[in-house]
LUMDOTOR-567335 format. One record per residue (C-alpha): residue in three letters; x, y, z; residue number from 1. Coordinates in Angstrom, 2 decimals. Example, Ala and Ser with C-alpha at 12.3 -4.5 7.8 and 13.67 -1.06 7.14 Angstrom:
BEGIN
R|ALA|12.30|-4.50|7.80|1
R|SER|13.67|-1.06|7.14|2
This chain:
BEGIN
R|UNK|-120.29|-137.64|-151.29|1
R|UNK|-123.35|-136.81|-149.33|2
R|UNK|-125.95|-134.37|-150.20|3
R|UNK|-126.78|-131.31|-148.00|4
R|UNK|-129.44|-131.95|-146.21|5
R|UNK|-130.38|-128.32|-145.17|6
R|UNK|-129.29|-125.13|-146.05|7
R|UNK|-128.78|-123.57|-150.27|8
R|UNK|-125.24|-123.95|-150.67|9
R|UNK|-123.26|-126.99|-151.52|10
R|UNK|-119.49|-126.95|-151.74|11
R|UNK|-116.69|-129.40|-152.38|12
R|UNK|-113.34|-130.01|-153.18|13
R|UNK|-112.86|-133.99|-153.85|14
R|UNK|-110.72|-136.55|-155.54|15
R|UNK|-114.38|-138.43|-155.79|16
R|UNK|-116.59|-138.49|-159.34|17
R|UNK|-118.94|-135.56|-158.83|18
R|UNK|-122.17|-136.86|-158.60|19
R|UNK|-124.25|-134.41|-161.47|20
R|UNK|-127.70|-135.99|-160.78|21
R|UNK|-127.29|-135.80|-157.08|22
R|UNK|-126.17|-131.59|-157.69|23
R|UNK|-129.17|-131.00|-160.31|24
R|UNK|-131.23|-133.20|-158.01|25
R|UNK|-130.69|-130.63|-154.81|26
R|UNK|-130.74|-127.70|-156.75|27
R|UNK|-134.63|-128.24|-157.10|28
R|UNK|-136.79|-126.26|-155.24|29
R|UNK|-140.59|-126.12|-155.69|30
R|UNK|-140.21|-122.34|-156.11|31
R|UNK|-137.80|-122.24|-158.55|32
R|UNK|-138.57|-122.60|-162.47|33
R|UNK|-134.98|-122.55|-163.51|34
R|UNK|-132.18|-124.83|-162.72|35
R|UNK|-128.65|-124.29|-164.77|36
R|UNK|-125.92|-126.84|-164.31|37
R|UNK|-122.79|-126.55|-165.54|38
R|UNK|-119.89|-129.20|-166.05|39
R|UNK|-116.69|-128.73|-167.21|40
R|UNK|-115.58|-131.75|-168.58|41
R|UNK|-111.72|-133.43|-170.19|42
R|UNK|-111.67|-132.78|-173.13|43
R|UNK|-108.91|-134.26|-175.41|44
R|UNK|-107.46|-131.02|-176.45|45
R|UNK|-105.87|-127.65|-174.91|46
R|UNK|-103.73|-124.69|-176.78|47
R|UNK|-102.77|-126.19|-180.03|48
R|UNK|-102.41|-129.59|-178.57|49
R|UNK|-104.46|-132.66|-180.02|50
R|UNK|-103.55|-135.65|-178.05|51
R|UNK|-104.29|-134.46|-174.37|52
R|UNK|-105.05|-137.28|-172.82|53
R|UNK|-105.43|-136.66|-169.06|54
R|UNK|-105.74|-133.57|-166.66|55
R|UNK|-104.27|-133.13|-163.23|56
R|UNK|-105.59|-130.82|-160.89|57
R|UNK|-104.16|-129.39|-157.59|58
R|UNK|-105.65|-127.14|-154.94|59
R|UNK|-104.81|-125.42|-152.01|60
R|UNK|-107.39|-127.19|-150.39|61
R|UNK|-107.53|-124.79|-146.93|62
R|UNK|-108.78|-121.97|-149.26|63
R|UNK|-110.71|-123.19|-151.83|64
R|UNK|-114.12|-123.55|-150.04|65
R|UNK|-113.97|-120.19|-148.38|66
R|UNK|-113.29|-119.17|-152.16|67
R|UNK|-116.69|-121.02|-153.16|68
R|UNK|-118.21|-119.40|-150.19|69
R|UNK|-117.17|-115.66|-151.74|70
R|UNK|-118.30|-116.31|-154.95|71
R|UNK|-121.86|-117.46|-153.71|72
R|UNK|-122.09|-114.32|-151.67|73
R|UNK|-121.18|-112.12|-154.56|74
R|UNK|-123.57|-114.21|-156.52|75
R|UNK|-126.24|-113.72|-154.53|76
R|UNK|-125.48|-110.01|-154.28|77
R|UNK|-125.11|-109.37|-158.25|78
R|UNK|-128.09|-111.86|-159.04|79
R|UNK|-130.35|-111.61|-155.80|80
R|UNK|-133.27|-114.70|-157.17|81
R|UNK|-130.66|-117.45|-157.18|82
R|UNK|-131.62|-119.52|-154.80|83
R|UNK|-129.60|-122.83|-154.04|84
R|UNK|-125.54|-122.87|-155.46|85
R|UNK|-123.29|-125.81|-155.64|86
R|UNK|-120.10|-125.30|-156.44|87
R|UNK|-118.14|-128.69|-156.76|88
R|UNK|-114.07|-129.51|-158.26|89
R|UNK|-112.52|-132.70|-158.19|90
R|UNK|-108.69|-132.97|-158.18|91
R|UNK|-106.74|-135.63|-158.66|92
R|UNK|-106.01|-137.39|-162.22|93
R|UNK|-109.10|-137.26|-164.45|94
R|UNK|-109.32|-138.99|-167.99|95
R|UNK|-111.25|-137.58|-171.21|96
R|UNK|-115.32|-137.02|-170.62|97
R|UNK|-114.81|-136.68|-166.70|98
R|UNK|-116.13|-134.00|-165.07|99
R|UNK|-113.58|-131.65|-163.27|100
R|UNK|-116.29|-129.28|-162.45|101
R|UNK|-119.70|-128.73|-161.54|102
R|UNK|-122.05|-125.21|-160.54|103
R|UNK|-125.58|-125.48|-160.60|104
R|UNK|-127.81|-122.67|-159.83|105
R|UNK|-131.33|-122.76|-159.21|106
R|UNK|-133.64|-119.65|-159.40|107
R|UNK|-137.45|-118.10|-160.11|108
R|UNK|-136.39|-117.65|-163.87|109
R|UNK|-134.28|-118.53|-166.44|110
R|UNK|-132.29|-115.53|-167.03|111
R|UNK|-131.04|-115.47|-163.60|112
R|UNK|-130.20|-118.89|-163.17|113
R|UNK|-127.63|-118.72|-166.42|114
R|UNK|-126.07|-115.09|-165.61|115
R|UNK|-125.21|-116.56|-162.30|116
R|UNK|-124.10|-119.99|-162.96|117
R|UNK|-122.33|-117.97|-166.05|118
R|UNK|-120.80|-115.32|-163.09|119
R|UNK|-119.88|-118.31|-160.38|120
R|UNK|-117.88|-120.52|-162.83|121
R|UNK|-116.30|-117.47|-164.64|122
R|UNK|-115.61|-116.17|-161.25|123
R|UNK|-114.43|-119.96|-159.83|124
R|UNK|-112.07|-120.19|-162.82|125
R|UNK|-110.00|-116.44|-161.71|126
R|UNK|-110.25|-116.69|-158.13|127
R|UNK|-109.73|-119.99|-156.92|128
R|UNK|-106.67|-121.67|-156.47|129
R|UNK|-106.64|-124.76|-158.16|130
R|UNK|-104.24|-125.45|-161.21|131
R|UNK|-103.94|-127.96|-164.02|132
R|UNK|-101.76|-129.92|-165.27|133
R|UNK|-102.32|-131.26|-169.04|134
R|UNK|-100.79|-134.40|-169.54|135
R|UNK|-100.31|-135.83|-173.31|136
R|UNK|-99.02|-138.78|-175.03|137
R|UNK|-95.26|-137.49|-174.79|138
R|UNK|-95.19|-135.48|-171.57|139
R|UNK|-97.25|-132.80|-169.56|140
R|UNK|-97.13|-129.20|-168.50|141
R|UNK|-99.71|-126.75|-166.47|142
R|UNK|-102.53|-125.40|-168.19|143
R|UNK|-102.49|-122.00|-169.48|144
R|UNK|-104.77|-120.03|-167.47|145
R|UNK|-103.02|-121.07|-164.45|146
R|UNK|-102.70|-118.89|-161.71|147
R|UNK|-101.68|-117.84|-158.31|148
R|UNK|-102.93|-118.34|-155.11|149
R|UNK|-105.97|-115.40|-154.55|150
R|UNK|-107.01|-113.74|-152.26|151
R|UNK|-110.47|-114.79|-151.25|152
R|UNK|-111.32|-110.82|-150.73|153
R|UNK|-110.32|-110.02|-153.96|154
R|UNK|-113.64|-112.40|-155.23|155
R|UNK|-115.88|-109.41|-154.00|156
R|UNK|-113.35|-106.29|-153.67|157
R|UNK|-114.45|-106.43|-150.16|158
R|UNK|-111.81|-106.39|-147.24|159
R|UNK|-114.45|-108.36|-144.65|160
């Protein structure tokens, strides 16, 4: 996966490991103080189960990234010092300690850099269509917390 090379926005959908160093790496800017990363990582439980052992994630890959896009903008817009955003999700079949997830936001200050990687991955997790699947030692089933297809508008309330 290649690194932006200009602009303060990195988004991707991949069936790749996401590359964490690489994302805190770029997030760096010589006029920021703050950078926040967050990864959301397998973990080997879920809703009352104790032996999850893998996750699964789908996408509608044609409208995730103009999802990521949305939530940047709002981002920006509720939390105007964040300066570079990556928003990254793999899918595919990931095992226990992978990362599924990754937003990193980089900004003058601390407080803003946590409120908004806190906003984008809250905001990731109800808008943008990607589901998972749980898998365990003696079957699988989708996530709770699964949902529908969104709008992208609805990221924003905005009707662009």
């Amino acid at each position: 996966m290649e690194v932006p090379v200009v602009g303060d926005e990195w988004f991707a959908l991949t069936t790749s490991e996401l590359p964490i160093g690489d994302i805190y790496s770029w997030a760096v800017r010589p006029d920021c103080g703050a950078v926040v990363l967050f990864s959301g990582t397998v973990r080997d439980y879920a809703d009352g189960r104790t032996d999850v052992t893998s996750l699964e994630y789908e996408a509608y890959e044609d409208a995730v990234l103009p999802v990521f896009q949305k939530i940047a903008i709002e981002t920006r817009h509720r939390f105007p010092d964040a300066k570079r955003i990556a928003i990254l999700h793999r899918i595919g079949e990931l095992q226990l300690s992978e990362s599924s997830v990754v937003v990193a936001v980089s900004s003058g200050h601390r407080p803003a850099a946590f409120d908004a990687a806190r906003f984008a991955i809250d905001a990731l997790k109800e808008s943008a269509p990607i589901w998972k699947k749980e898998n365990w030692r003696e079957g699988s089933d989708w996530g709770t917390g699964a949902h529908g297809i969104v709008n992208p508008q609805q990221v924003t309330g905005t009707s662009s």
